[in-house]
C-alpha positions as CSV (number, residue, x, y, z in Angstrom):
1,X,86.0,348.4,244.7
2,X,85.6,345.4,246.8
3,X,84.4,347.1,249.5
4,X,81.8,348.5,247.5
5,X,80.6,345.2,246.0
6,X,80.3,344.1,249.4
7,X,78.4,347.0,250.9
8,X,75.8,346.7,247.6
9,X,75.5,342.9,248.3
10,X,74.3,343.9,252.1
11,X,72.1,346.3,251.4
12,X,70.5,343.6,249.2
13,X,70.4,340.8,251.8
14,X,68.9,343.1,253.9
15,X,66.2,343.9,251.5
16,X,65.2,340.2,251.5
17,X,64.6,340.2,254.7
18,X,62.4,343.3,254.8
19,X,60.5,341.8,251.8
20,X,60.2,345.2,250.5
21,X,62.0,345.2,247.4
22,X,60.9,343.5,243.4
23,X,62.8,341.9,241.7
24,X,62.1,340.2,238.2
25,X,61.3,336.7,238.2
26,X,63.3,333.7,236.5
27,X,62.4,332.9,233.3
28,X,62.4,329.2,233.3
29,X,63.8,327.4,230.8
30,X,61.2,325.3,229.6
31,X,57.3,325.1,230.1
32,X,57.9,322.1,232.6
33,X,60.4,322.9,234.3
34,X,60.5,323.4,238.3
35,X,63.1,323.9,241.2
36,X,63.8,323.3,244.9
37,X,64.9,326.8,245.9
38,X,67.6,326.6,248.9
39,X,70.1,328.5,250.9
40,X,73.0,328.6,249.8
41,X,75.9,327.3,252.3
42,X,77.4,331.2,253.6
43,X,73.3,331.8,254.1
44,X,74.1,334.9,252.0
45,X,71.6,334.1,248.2
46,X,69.4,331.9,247.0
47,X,70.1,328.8,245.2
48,X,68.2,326.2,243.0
49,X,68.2,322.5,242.0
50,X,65.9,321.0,239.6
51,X,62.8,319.3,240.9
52,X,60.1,317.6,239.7
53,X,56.6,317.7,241.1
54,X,55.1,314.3,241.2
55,X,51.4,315.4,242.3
56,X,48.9,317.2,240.6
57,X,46.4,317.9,242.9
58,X,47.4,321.6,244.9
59,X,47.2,320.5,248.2
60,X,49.3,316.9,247.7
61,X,51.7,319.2,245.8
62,X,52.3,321.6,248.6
63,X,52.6,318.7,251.2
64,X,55.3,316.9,249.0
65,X,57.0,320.4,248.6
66,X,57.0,321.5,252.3
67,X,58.4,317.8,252.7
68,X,61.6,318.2,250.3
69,X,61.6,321.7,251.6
70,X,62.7,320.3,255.0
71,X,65.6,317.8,253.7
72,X,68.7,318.5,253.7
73,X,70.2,317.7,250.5
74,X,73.6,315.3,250.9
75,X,75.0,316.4,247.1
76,X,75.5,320.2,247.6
77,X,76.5,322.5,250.6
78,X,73.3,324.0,250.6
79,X,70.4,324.8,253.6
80,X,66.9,323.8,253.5
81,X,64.8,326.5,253.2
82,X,63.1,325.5,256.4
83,X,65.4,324.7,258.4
84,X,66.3,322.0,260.6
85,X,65.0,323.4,264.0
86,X,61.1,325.0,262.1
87,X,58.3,322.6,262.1
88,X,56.0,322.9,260.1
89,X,52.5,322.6,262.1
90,X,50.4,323.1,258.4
91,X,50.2,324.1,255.3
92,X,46.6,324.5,254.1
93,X,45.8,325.5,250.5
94,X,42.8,328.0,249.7
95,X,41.7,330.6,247.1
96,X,45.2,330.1,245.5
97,X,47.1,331.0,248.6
98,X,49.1,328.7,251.0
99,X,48.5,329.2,254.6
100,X,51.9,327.9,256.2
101,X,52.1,327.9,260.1
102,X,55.3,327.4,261.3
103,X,57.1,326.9,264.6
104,X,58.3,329.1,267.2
105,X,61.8,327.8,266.0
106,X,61.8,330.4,263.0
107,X,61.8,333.3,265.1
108,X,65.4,332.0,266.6
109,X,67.1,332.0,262.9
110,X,68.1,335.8,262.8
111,X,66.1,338.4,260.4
112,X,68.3,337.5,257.4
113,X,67.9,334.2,257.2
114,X,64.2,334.5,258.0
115,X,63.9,336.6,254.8
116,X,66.0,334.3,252.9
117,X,63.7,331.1,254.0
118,X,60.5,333.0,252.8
119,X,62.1,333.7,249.6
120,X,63.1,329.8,248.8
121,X,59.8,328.7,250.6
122,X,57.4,331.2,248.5
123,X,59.3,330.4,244.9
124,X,59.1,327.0,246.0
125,X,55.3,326.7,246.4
126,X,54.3,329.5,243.7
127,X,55.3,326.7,241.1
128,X,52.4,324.7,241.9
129,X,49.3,325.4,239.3
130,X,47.0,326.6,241.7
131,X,49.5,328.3,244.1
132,X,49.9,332.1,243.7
133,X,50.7,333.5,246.9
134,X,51.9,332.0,250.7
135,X,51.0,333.6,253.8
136,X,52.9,332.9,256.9
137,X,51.8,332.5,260.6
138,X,54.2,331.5,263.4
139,X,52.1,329.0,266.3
140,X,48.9,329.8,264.5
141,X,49.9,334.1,264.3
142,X,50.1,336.3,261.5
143,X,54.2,336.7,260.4
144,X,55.1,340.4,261.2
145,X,57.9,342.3,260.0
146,X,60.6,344.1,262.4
147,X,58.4,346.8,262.7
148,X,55.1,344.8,264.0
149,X,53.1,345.0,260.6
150,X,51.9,341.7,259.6
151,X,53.4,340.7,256.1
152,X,50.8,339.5,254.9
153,X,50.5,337.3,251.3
154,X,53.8,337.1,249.2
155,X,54.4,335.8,246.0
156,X,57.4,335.1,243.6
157,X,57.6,339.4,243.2
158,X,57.8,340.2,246.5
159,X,61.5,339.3,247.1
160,X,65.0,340.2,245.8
161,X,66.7,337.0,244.3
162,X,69.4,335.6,243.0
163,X,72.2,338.4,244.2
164,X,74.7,339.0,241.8
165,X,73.7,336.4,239.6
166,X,72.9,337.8,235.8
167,X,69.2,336.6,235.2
168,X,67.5,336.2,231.7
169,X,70.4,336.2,229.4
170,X,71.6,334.1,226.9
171,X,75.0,331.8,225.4
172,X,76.3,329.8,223.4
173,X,78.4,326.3,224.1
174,X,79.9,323.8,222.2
175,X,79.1,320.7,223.3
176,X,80.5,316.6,223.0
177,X,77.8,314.3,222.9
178,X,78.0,311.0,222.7
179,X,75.4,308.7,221.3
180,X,75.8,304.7,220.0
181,X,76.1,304.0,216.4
182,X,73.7,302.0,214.7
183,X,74.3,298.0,216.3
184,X,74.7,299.4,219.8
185,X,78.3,298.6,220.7
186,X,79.9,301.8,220.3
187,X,79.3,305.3,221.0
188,X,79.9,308.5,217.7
189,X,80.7,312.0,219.3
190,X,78.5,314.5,218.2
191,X,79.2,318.3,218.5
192,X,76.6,320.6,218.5
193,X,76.6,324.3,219.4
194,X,73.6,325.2,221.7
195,X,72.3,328.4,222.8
196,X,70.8,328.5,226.2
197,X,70.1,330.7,229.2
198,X,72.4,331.5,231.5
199,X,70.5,330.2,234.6
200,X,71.3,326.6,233.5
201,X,74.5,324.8,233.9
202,X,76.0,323.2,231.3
203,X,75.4,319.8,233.2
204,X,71.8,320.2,232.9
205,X,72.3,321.4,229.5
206,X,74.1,318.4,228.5
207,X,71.4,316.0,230.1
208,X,68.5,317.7,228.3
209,X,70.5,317.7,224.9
210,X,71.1,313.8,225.5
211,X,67.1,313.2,226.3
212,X,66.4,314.9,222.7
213,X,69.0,312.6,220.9
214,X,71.3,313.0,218.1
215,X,70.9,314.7,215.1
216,X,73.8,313.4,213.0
217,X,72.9,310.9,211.0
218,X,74.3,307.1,212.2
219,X,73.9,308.1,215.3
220,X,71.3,306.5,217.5
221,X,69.3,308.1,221.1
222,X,71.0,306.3,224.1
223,X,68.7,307.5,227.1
224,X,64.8,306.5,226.7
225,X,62.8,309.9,226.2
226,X,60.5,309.3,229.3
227,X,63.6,309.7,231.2
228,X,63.2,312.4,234.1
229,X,66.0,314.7,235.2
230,X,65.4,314.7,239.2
231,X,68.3,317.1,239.3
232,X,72.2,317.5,238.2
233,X,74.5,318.8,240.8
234,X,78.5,319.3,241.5
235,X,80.5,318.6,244.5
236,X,84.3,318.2,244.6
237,X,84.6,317.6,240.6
238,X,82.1,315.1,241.0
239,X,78.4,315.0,238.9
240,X,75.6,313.8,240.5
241,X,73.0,313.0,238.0
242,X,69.7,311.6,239.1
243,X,66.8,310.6,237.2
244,X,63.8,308.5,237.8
245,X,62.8,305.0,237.3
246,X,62.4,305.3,233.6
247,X,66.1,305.4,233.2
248,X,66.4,301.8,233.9
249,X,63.5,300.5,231.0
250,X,65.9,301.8,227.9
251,X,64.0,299.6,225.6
252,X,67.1,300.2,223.4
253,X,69.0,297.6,222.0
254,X,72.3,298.6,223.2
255,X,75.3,297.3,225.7
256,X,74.6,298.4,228.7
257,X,77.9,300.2,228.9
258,X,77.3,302.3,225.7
259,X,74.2,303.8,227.7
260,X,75.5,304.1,230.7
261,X,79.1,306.0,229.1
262,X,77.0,308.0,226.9
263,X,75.7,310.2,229.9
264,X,79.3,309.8,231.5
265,X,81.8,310.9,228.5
266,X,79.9,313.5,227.4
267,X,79.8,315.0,231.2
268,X,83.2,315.1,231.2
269,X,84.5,315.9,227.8
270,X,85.7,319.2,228.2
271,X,84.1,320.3,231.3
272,X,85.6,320.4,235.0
273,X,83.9,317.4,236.3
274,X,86.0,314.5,237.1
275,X,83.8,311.8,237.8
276,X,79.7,311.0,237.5
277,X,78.1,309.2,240.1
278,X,73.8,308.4,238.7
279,X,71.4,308.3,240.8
280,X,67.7,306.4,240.0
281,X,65.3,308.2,242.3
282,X,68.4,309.4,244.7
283,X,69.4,306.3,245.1
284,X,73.3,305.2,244.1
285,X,72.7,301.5,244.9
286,X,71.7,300.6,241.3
287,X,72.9,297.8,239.2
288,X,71.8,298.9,235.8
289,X,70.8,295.9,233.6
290,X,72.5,293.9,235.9
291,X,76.1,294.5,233.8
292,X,77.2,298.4,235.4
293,X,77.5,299.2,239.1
294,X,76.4,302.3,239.3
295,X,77.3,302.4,243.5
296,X,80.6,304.8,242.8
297,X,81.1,307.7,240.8
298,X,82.4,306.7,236.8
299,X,85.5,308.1,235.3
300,X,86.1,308.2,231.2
301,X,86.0,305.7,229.0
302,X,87.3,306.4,225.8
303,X,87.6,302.8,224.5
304,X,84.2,302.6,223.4
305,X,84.2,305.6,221.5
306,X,84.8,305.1,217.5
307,X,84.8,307.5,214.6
308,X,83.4,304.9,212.1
């Protein structure tokens, strides 16, 4: 049986890099919503974190994408999709296609992982209003295949994703969320059941729930609603939680350490996760309101949790 499973989950990675195969694109989960599509650490699948675009205009959008697209993130054991040793020498936007040129240092990556890179690179870009396709030169060529054809314009359709991952389904959870009561000194638990799509983690599920507020009554929103979700991400039990600048301009009138354990208690009430460590534009070197330290990752608090 196993090595069946493995011998279908070749036959896919190969037909990434052939780009010859369709697969159904991801539903996302809200009309807003975007990723950074990477490689995951065994270079074997695809893999996403949340992103969101700051520009508007096509061509500023594709040069801040190409940018993250060439970090390495420092939260997860993932690859960028263009890897360390690929320059990019453009990426010029035109009729709704992306003409990306890229270094002689892609053609040293091995077939697979070539395939894999197109995929994160072309789901990546095809996000952007405007974007619909990429095309791909190497030193100012056409990209060809293994066979010598030039590959031509891709889009999101053009690639198998997400092996062995179930796409476009939906469950239910039960979640703990804590919000402050009404004079801002204590935090209620709330339970709520939630139905959501399988291709979000509870994390992120929990974040988004937070943003919308509570719906019991005496219970009052902890996290301002201009709040950004930059992306939610686990490594060794720990959350990494980042959001942008809003996040520190509550305009609530709460302790600091009721917001700030709101996000943090309802992470790790009855999930895996261990600890929290929020981030404000990736950055852990944060003093929020001057009163929480927000330079280590947080553990429970259940002392400011009351049922009154």
């Amino acid at each position: 049986m196993k090595k069946t499973v493995a011998c279908m989950l070749m036959l896919l990675i190969m037909g990434i890099a052939l780009t010859g195969c369709k697969h159904n694109k991801i539903k996302l989960t809200s009309e807003n919503q975007t990723f950074l599509y990477y490689i995951n650490g065994d270079k074997t699948e695809i893999e996403t974190e949340d992103y969101t675009i700051a520009e508007k205009d096509p061509q500023k959008a594709v040069d801040e994408m190409v940018k993250e697209m060439s970090k390495k993130t420092t939260e997860v054991d993932y690859n960028p999709a263009i890897p360390d040793d690929v320059e990019v020498l453009s990426a010029i936007v035109s009729d709704g296609q992306v003409q990306l040129d890229l270094s002689d240092g892609y053609n040293q990556v091995g077939s697979v992982m070539q395939g894999l890179c197109r995929a994160a690179i072309v789901d990546s870009l095809v996000q952007i209003d405007g974007v619909e396709a990429v095309r791909f030169l190497v030193n100012g060529v056409p990209m060809t295949d293994r066979h010598g054809n030039e590959i031509g314009a891709l889009d999101a359709e053009s690639f198998v994703q997400n092996i062995g991952s179930t796409l476009n389904t939906y469950q239910t959870a039960t979640l703990h969320l804590f919000f402050a009561n009404e004079v801002g000194d204590a935090l209620h638990m709330e339970t709520k059941d939630v139905k959501y799509s399988s291709n979000v983690s509870v994390e992120k599920l929990i974040m988004e729930q937070l943003l919308k507020g509570p719906s019991d009554v005496g219970n009052y929103r902890t996290i301002s609603a201009d709040t950004i979700i930059l992306g939610v991400t686990i490594r060794d039990g720990i959350c990494y939680v980042n959001l942008d600048e809003s996040f520190l301009q509550s305009g609530y009138d709460i302790k600091p350490e009721i917001m700030i354990y709101s996000i943090v208690n309802s992470l790790t009430d009855g999930t895996t996760i261990n600890s929290v460590q929020i981030l404000v534009n990736g950055e852990s070197n944060v003093q929020y309101m001057d009163v929480v330290d927000l330079s280590q990752p947080l553990t429970e608090k259940t002392e400011y949790i009351t049922e009154e």
